[in-house]
C-alpha positions in Angstrom: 0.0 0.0 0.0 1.2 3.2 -1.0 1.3 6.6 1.3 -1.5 9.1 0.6 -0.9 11.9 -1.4 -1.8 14.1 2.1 0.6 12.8 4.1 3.6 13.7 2.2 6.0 15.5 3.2 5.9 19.3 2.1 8.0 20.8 -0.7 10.2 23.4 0.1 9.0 26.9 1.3 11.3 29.6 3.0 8.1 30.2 5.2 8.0 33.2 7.6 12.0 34.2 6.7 10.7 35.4 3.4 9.5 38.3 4.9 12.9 40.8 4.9 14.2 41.6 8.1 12.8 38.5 10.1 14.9 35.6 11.6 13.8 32.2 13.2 16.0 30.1 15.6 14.9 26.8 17.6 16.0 25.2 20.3 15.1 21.6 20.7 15.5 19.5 23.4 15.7 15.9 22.4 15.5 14.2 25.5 11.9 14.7 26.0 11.6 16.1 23.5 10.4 19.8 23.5 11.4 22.9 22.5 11.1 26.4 21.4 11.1 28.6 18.9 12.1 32.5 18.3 11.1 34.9 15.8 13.6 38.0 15.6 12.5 41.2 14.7 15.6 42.9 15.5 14.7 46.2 14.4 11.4 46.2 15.7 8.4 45.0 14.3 4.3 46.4 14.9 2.6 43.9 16.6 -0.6 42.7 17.6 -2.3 39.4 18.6 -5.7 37.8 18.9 -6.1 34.9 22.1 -9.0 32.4 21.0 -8.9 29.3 23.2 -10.1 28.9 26.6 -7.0 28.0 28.4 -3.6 30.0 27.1 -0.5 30.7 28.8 1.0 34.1 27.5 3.5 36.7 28.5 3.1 40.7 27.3 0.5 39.8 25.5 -1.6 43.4 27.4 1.1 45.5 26.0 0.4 44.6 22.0 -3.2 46.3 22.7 -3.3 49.5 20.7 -3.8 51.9 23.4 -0.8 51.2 25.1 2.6 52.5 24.7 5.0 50.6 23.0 4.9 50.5 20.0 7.1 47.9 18.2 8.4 44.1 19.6 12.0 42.6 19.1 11.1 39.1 19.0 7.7 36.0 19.7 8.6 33.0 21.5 6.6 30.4 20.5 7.3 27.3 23.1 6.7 24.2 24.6 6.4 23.5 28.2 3.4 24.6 30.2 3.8 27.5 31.9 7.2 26.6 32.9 8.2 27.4 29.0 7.8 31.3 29.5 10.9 31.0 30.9 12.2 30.7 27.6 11.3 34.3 26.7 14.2 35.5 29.4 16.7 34.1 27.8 15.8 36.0 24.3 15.8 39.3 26.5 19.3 38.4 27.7 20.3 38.1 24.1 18.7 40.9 22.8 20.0 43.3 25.3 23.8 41.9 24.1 23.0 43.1 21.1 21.9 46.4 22.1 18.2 46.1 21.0 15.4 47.1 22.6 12.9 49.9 23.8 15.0 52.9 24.8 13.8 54.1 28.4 17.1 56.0 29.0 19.0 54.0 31.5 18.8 51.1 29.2 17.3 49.5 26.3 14.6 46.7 27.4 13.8 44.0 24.6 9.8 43.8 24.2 9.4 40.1 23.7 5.6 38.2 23.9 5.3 34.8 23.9 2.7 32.2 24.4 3.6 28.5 25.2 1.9 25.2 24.3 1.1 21.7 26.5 4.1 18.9 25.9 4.6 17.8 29.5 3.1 14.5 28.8 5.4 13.6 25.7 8.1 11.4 26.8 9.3 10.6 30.5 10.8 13.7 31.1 7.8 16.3 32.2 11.0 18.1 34.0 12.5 18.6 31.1 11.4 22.0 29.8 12.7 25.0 27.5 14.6 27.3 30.2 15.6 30.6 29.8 19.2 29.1 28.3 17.0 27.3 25.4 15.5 30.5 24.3 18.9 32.3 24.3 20.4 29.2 22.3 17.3 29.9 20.1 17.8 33.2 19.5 21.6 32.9 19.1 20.7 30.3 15.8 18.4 32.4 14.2 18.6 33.4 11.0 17.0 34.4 7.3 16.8 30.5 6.5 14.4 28.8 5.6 12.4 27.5 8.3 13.3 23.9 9.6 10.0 22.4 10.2 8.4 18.9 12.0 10.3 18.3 15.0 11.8 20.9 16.2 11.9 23.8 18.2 7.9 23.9 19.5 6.9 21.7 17.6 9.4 18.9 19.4 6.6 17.9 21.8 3.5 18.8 19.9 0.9 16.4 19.5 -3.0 16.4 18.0 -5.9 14.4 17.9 -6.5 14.2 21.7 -10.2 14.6 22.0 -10.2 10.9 22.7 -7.7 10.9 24.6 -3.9 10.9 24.1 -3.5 7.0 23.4 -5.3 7.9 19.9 -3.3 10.7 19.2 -1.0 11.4 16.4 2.1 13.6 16.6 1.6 17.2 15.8 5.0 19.6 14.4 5.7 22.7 13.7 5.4 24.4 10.2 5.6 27.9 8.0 4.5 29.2 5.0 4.7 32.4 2.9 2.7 34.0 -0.2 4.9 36.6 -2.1 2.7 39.1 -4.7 4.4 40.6 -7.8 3.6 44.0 -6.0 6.1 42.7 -3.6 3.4 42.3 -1.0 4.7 39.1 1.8 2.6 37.3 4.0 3.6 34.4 5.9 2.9 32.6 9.1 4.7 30.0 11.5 2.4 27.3 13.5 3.2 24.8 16.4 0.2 22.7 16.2 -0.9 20.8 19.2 -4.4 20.8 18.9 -7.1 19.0 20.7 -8.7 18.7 17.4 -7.8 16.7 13.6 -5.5 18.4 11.2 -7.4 18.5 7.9 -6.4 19.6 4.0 -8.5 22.6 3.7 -8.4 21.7 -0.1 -10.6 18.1 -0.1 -11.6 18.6 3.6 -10.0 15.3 4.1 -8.3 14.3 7.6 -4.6 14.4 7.5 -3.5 13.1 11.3 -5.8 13.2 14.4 -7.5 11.0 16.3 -7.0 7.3 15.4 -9.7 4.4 15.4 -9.5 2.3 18.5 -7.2 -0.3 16.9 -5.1 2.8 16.2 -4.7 1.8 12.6 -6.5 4.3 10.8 -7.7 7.9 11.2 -11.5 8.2 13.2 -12.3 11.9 12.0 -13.4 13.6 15.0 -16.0 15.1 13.3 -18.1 11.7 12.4 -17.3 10.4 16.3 -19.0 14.0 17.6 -22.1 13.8 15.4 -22.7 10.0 15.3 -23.6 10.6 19.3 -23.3 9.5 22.5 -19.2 10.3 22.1 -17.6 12.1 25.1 -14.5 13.9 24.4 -11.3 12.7 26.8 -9.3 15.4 25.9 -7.9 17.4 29.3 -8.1 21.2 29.6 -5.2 22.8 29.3 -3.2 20.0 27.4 -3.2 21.7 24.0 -2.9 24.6 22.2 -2.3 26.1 18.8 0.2 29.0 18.7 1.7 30.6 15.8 3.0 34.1 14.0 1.9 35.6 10.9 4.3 38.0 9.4 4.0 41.1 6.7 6.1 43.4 5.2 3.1 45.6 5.1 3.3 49.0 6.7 0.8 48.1 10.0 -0.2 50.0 12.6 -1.3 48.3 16.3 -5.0 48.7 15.5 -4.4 46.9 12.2 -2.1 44.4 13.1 -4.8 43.4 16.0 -7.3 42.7 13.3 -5.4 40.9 11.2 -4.6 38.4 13.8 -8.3 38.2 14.4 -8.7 37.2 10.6 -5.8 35.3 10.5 -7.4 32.3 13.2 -9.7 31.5 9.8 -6.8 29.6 9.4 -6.9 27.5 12.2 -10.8 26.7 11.9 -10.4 25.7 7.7 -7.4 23.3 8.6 -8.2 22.2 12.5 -11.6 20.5 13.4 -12.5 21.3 16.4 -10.9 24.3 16.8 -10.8 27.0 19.3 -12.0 24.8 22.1 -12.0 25.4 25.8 -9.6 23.0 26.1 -7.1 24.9 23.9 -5.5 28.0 24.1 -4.8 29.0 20.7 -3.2 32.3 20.1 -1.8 34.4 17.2 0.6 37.0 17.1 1.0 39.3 14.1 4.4 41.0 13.3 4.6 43.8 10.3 8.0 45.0 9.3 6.7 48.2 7.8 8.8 47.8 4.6 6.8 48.0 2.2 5.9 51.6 1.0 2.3 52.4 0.5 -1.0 52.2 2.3 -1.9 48.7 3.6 -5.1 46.7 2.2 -6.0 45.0 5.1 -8.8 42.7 3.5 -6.7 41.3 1.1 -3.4 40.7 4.1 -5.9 39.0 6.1 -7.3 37.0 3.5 -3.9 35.5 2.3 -3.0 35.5 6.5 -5.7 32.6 7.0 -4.5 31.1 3.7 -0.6 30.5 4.6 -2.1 30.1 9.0 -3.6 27.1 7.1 -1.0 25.6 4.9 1.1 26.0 7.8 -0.4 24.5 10.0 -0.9 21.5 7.1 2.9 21.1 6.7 3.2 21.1 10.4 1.9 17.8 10.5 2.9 16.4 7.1 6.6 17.2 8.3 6.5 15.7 11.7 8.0 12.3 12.8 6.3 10.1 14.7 7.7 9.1 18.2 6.7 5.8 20.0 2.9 5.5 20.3 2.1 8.9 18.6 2.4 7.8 14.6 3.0 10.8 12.7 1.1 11.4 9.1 3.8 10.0 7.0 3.0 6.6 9.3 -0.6 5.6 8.8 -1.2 4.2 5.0 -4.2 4.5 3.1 
């Protein structure tokens, strides 16, 4: 039997790096595994961010609202770990502030970096094994204009989907990125760690890509048929999940904007994720805009092509993961 055309691996893409000016590092820690990830803006970027599931864990996440202050960020971490992840965030401050980047209050200049983590503590035997503040300064350290490494790495190391009957049917989630470039030189990309409660489907043919399996674990059970065939309860855990991801633009943005596009960017999440936005998740998008390209910003047609690439990242998340032992990944389960 032959793979399924869905659950190949994805072709290359230089994902959120195409936008100039942007940098991603990860840091992976194999022994669990987990792992974040850091998107570098390191001469500031206008941000904003949109919080859709019921149980997130964030950091600065009040200061991207547009009536307060500051106006640009430095750097997201996107990361694994529970709460204990935020952690990771430090560590890209302590980098940033090497390099002399930051928000300029005088006496010093104080890196703005938000972050948002997802649920991996039950991957592996190792929940004590976390991202530190030393993983997100090793992250930050690797970044560069790359292409983004995708699958298992960085917050994607731990990331898993298809729990919502519980974690022995699960599949193995990843981490993935994808851009759009127009001939007006317009860029819009995004970067996703999924670990969703929900299946993983190909927005194209609406067909299930990795989720929850059948009870002999051989095959995919669509979550959507076992919620309306009845008398289903959902095993999934609160706080056990979690979506997280950037979009990026070289679009000129301002805080206001940038807050709305991540609004429309989370169509992303609901074509390609079913269920999505549950209580028991805590997806959350942040929105970075370099401001480089000249000209006023058409914020229909950004957010628009936002949900398109939130989408086919979060698709290639799961086609580039590897399974690990009792969480098959896409490329594992045959037609």
């Amino acid at each position: 039997m032959s793979r399924p055309p869905s659950a190949a691996p994805p072709q290359s893409d230089p994902g959120l790096t195409a936008v100039p000016g942007l940098e991603v590092g990860h840091d992976t820690l194999a022994e669990r595994p987990t792992g974040c990830t850091v998107v570098l803006a390191r001469c500031g970027a206008v941000a904003g961010v949109d919080v859709r599931g019921g149980a997130p864990g964030t950091r600065e996440t009040d200061l991207l609202d547009p009536s307060n202050t500051v106006q640009k960020v430095h750097a997201v971490v996107l990361t694994g770990g529970s709460a204990f992840g935020l952690d990771a965030a430090a560590g890209v401050v302590r980098y940033l502030e090497e390099q002399g980047i930051g928000f300029d209050v005088g006496v010093a200049k104080v890196p703005i970096v938000p972050a948002a983590v997802l649920f991996d503590l039950a991957v592996g035997a190792r929940p004590d094994v976390r991202p530190t503040a030393d993983s997100g300064y090793r992250a930050a350290r690797a970044a560069s204009d790359r292409p983004v490494a995708e699958g298992n790495v960085g917050a994607g190391a731990g990331a898993t989907v298809g729990k919502i009957a519980g974690r022995a049917r699960a599949m193995k989630g990843g981490l993935g990125s994808a851009s759009i470039t127009l001939p007006d030189g317009l860029v819009v990309a995004a970067l996703v760690a999924v670990n969703a409660v929900g299946d993983v489907l190909d927005p194209a043919t609406g067909r299930v890509i990795a989720g929850v399996r059948t009870e002999d674990g051989r095959a995919l059970a669509d979550a959507r048929k076992l919620l309306r065939a009845g008398g289903f309860e959902p095993l999934a855990r609160p706080g056990e999940n979690t979506t997280i991801g950037v979009v990026a633009t070289n679009a000129a943005l301002e805080k206001a904007q940038a807050r709305k596009l991540a609004q429309m960017s989370h169509d992303g999440f609901a074509r390609a994720i079913a269920p999505a936005h549950t209580p028991l998740d805590g997806d959350t998008i942040f929105v970075v805009a370099t401001g480089a390209l000249p000209g006023a910003p058409d914020l229909t047609k950004i957010g628009a092509l936002s949900a398109e690439v939130v989408a086919e990242a979060v698709v290639r998340a799961v086609r580039a993961a590897a399974g690990l032992p009792g969480l098959p990944a896409a490329r594992d389960l045959m037609a």
